[in-house]
C-alpha positions as CSV (number, residue, x, y, z in Angstrom):
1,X,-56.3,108.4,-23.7
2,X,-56.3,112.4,-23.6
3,X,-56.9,114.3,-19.9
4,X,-59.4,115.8,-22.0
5,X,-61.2,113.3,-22.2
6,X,-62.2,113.4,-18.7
7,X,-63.9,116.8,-18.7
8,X,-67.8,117.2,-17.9
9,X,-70.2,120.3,-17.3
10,X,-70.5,121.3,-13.7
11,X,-72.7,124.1,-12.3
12,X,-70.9,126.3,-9.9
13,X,-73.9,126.4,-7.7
14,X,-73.5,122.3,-7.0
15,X,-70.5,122.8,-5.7
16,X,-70.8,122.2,-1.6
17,X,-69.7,124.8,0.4
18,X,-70.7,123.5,4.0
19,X,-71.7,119.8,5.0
20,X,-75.1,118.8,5.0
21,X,-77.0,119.2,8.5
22,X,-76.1,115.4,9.1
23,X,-73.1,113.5,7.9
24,X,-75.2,110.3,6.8
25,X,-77.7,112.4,5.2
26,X,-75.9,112.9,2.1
27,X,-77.6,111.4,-1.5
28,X,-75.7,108.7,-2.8
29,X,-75.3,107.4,-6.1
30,X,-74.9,103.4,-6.6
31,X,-73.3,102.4,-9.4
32,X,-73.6,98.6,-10.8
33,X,-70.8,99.0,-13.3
34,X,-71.9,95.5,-14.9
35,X,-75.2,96.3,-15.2
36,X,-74.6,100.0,-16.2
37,X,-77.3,100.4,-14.0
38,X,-77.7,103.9,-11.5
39,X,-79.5,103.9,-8.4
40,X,-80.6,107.3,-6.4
41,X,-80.3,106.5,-2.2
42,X,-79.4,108.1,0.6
43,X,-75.3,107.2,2.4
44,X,-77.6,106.1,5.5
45,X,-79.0,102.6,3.0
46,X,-75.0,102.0,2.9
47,X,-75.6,99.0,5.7
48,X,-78.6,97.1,3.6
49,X,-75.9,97.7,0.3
50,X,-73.0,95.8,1.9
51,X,-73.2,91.8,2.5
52,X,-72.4,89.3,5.2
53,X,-68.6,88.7,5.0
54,X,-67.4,91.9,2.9
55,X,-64.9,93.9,4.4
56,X,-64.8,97.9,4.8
57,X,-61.2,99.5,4.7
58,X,-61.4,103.2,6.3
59,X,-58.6,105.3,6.1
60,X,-58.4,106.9,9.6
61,X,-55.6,109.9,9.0
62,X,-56.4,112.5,10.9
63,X,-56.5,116.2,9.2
64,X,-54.2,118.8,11.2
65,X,-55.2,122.6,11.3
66,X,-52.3,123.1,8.7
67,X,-52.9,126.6,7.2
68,X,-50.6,129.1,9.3
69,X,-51.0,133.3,8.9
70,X,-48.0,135.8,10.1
71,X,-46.1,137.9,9.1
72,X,-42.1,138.6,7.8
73,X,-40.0,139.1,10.1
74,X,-37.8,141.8,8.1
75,X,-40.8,143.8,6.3
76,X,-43.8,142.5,7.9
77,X,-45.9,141.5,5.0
78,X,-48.3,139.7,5.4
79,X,-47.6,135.6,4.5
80,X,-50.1,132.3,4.7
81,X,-48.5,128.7,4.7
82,X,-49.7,125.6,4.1
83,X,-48.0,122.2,5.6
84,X,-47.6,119.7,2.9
85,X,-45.3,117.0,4.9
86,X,-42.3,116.5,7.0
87,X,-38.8,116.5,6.0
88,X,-35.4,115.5,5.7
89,X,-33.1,118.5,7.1
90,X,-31.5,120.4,4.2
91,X,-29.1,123.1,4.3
92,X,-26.9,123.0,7.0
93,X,-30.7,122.5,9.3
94,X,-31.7,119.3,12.1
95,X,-34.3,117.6,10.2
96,X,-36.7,115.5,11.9
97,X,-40.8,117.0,13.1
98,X,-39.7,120.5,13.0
99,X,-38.9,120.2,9.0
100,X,-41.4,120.5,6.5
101,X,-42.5,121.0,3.0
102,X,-44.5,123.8,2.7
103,X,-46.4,126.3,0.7
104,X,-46.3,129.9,1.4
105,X,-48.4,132.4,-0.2
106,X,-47.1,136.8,0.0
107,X,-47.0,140.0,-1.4
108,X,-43.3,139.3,-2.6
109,X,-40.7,136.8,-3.2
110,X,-39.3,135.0,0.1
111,X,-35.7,134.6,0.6
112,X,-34.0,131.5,1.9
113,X,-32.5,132.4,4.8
114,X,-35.2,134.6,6.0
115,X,-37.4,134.6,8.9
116,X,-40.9,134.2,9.4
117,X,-43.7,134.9,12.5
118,X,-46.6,132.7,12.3
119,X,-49.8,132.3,14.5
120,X,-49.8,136.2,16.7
121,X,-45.3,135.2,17.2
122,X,-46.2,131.5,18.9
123,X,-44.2,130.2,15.9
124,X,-40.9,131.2,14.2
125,X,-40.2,129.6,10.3
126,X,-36.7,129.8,8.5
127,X,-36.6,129.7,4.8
128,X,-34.2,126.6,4.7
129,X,-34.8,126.1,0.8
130,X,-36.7,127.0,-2.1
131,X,-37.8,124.4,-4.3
132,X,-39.9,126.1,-7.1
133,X,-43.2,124.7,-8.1
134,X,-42.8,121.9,-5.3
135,X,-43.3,124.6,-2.1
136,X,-40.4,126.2,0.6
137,X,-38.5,123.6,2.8
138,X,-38.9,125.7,6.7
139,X,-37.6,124.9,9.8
140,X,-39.7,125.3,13.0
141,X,-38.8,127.3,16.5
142,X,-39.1,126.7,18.9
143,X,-38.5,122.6,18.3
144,X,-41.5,120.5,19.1
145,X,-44.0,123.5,19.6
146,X,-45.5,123.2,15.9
147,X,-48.2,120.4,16.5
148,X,-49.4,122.4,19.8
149,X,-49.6,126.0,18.0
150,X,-51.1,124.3,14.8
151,X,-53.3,122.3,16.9
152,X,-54.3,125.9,18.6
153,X,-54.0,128.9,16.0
154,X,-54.3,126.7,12.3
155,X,-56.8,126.7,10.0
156,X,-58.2,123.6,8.2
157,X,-56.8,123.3,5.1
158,X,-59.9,123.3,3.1
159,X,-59.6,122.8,-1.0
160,X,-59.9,125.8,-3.1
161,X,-63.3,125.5,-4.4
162,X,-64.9,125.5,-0.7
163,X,-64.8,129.7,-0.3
164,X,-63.8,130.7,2.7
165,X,-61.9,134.2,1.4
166,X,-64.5,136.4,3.1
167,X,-65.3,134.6,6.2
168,X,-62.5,133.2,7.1
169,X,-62.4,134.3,10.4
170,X,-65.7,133.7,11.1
171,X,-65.7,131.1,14.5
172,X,-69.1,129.5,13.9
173,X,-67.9,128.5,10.3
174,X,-64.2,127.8,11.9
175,X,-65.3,125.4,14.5
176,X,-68.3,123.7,11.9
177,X,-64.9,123.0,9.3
178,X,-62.7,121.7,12.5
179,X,-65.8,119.0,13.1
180,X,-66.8,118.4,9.8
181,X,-63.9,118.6,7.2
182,X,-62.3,114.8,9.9
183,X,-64.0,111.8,9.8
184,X,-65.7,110.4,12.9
185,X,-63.2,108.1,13.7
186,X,-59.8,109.9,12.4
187,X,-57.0,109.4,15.1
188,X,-53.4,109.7,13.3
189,X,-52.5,113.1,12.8
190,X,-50.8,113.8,9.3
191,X,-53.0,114.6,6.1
192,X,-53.7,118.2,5.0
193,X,-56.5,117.0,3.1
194,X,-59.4,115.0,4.2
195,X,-60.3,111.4,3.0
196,X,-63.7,113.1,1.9
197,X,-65.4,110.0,1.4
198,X,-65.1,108.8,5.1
199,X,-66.9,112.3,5.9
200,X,-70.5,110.9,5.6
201,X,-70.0,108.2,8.5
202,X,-71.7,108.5,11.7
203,X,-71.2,105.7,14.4
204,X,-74.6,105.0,13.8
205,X,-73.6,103.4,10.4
206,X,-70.7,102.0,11.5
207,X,-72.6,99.8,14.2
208,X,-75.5,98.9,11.6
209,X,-72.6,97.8,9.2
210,X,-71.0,96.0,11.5
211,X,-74.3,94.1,12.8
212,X,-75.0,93.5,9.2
213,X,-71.8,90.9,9.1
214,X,-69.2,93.1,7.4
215,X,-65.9,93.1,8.7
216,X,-64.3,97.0,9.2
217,X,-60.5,97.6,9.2
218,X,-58.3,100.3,9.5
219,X,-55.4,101.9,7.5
220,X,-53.6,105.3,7.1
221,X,-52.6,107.1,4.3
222,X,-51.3,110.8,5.3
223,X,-53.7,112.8,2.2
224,X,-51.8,115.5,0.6
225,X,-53.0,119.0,-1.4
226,X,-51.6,117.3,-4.8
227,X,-55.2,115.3,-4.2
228,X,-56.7,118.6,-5.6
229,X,-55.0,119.1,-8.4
230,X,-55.8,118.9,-11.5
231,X,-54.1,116.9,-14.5
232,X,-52.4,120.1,-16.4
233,X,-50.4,117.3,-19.6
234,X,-52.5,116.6,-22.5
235,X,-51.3,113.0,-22.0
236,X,-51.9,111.5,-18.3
237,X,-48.5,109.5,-18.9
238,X,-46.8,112.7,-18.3
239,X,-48.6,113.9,-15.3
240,X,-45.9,112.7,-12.1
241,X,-47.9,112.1,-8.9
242,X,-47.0,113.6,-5.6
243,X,-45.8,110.8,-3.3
244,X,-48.1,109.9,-0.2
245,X,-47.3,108.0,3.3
246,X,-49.3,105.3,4.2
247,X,-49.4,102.7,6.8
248,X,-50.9,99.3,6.7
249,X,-51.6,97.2,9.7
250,X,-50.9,93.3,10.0
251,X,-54.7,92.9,11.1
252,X,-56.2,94.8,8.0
253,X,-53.6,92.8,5.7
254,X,-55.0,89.4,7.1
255,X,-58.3,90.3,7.0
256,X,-57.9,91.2,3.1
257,X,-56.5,87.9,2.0
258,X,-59.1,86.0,4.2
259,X,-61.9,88.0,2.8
260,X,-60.7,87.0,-1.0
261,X,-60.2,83.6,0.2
262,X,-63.7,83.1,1.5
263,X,-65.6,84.9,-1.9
264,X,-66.2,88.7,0.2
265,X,-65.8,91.8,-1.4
266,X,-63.2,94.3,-0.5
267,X,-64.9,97.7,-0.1
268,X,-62.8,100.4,-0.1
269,X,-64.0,103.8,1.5
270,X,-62.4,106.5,-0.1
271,X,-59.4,106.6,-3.3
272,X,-56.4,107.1,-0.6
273,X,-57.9,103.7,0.4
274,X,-57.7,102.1,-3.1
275,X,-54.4,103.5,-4.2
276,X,-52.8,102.1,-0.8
277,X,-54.2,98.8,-1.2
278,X,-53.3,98.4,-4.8
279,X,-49.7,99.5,-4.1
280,X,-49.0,97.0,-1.8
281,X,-50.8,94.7,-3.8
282,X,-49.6,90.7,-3.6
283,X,-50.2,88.1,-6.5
284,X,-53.7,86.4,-5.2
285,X,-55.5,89.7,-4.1
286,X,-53.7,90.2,-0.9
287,X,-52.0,93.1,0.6
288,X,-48.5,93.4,2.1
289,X,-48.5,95.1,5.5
290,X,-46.3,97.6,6.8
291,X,-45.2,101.3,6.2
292,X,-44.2,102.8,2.6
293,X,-45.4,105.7,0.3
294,X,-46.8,105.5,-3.2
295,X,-47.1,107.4,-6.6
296,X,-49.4,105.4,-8.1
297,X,-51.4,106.7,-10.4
298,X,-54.8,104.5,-11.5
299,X,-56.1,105.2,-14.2
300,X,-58.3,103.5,-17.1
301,X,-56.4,100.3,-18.0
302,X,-55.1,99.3,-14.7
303,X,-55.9,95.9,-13.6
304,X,-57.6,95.8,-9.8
305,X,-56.1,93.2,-7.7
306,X,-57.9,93.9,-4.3
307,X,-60.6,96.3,-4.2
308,X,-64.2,95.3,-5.4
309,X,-65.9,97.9,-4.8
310,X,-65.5,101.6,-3.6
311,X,-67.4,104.4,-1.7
312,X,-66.3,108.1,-3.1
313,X,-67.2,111.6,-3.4
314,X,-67.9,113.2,-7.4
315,X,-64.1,114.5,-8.0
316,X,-63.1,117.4,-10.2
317,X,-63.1,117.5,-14.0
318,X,-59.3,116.4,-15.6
319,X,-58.4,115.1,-12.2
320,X,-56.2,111.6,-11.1
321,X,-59.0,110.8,-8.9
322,X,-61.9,111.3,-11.9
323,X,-59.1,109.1,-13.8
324,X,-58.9,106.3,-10.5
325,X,-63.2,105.9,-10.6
326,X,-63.2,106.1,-14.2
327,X,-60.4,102.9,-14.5
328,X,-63.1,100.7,-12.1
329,X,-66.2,101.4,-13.4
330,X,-65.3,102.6,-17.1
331,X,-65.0,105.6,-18.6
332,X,-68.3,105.8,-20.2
333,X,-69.9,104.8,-17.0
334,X,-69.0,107.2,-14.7
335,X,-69.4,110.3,-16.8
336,X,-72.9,109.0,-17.6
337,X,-73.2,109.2,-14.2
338,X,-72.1,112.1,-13.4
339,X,-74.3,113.4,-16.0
340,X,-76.9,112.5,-13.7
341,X,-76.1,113.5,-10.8
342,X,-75.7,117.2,-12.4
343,X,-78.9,116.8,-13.7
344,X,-80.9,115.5,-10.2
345,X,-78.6,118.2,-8.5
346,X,-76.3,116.2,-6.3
347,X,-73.8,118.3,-4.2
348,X,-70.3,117.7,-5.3
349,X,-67.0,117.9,-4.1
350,X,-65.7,117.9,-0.3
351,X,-69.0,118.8,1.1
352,X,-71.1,116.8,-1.4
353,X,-72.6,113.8,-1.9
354,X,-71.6,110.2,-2.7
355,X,-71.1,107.5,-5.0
356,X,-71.0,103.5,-4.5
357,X,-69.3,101.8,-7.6
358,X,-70.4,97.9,-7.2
């Protein structure tokens, strides 16, 4: 298997820049990967899809405003970073919420050591360490004031592909991404990415789904930036996946095993939902609870032990999560459907449209 061989033609103009009018308006795509079989709907049929006694796993991380501009303290060019994740203290600094991994974008090369003034001066950074390709370790100050100034001055961290470069400082287009790029019912601050295939739920659908007899349970997985990019080795065996936090509850753990016990389908909404639940995987299709983080990379060849079926958005070419639909439904499958969706002109990416492998 060659990253190569997960390339397709995509016209730039299906790319989604903004969400349609209506989150469960979006096309989706159902794919019967049995029947090889593709089926044009609309997210909103999603209730009259699912069955009595299926489960639906949503992973409810909430997005935080991550992207901070300022300036250098010393020379007063101009910098932009990104939070990637909290960390350890290094160098001689406190550790704890104040520490992260970041990465910082300037007009030269930042110094560890030096200091940085983000959001108008409401937050000071320190270059605690440098770590190459992997982003700048920085220290906050004042301590604990980074979640309020974030929550205030930060920008959503939207993916590259959604272009933002010439309005972004435009407020109508800043407040639609604050709504839009967080699902409906995202309540644990942490990811600087959004679960994109949660985006299309209204509580609406959620009631309808829940009325139709399908059970819906909760877990977090913090989403990282690494979602985004793309497979650079020739060989996916040497591609090394970014490590992501996630959390499952006793509750959603139970409900998996009894949902395999009584013949229901696990549905999982999103890939951050899948690749949680199939690292904590447990001989007989349940899931071990609790809190961990996971590299796991799924690609075609892995063996499913718990999810039967997934919602997700179309992904980029050459990408783990084109690799992660691809090992479910089969290769040939999926890129004859995406084939199909470039030709009927489904929205892609973030913003896009959806798929339902079955």
């Amino acid at each position: 298997m060659r990253t190569s061989d997960f390339e397709y033609d995509l016209p730039p103009e299906l790319i989604a820049q903004v969400p349609e009018s209506e989150r469960d308006a979006s096309r989706m795509l159902v794919v019967d990967r049995e029947a090889r079989r593709l089926d044009d709907r609309r997210f909103r049929e999603l209730p009259s899809l699912l069955r009595p006694g299926d489960l639906l796993v949503v992973n409810v991380t909430r997005v935080i405003p991550a992207r901070l501009r300022g300036v250098r303290e010393k020379t007063g060019g101009k910098v932009e970073v990104l939070l990637i994740e909290p960390v350890a203290g290094v160098g001689g600094g406190k550790g704890g919420e104040d520490t992260w991994l970041v990465w910082t974008r300037s007009g030269g090369k930042l110094l560890e050591g030096e200091w940085l003034k983000l959001a108008g001066g409401a937050l000071r950074a320190r270059i605690a360490q440098r770590r190459g390709e992997d982003g700048d370790v920085v220290e906050f100050s004042p301590a604990g004031e980074w979640l309020r100034v974030v929550d205030d001055s930060g920008q959503m961290p939207l993916p590259p592909y959604i272009r933002r470069d010439a309005g972004s400082d435009d407020p109508e287009l800043g407040a639609l991404d604050r709504e839009r790029y967080q699902t409906v019912y995202a309540d644990e601050p942490g990811a600087v990415a959004a679960p994109t295939a949660g985006l299309h739920f209204t509580p609406r659908v959620m009631e309808e789904i829940s009325a139709a007899g399908v059970r819906i349970e909760r877990l977090v997985l913090h989403v990282g930036p690494g979602t985004f990019r793309p497979v650079k080795a020739e060989s996916p065996d040497d591609h090394h996946m970014h490590p992501e936090r996630y959390s499952i509850p006793p509750r959603t753990a139970d409900a998996v095993a009894g949902t395999k016990e009584a013949g229901g389908r696990v549905v999982a909404v999103g890939t951050t939902v899948t690749r949680a639940l199939e690292a904590a995987a447990l001989p007989g299709g349940g899931v071990r609870p609790g809190d961990s983080a996971t590299d796991l990379f799924i690609r075609p060849g892995f063996e499913f032990s718990v999810v039967d079926a997934l919602l997700t958005n179309f992904h980029l070419p050459r990408s783990t999560l084109l690799m992660l639909v691809a090992a479910l439904a089969g290769r040939d499958t999926i890129l004859d459907a995406y084939r199909h969706a470039v030709t009927e002109r489904y929205r892609f990416y973030s913003y896009g449209d959806c798929m339902l492998i079955v």
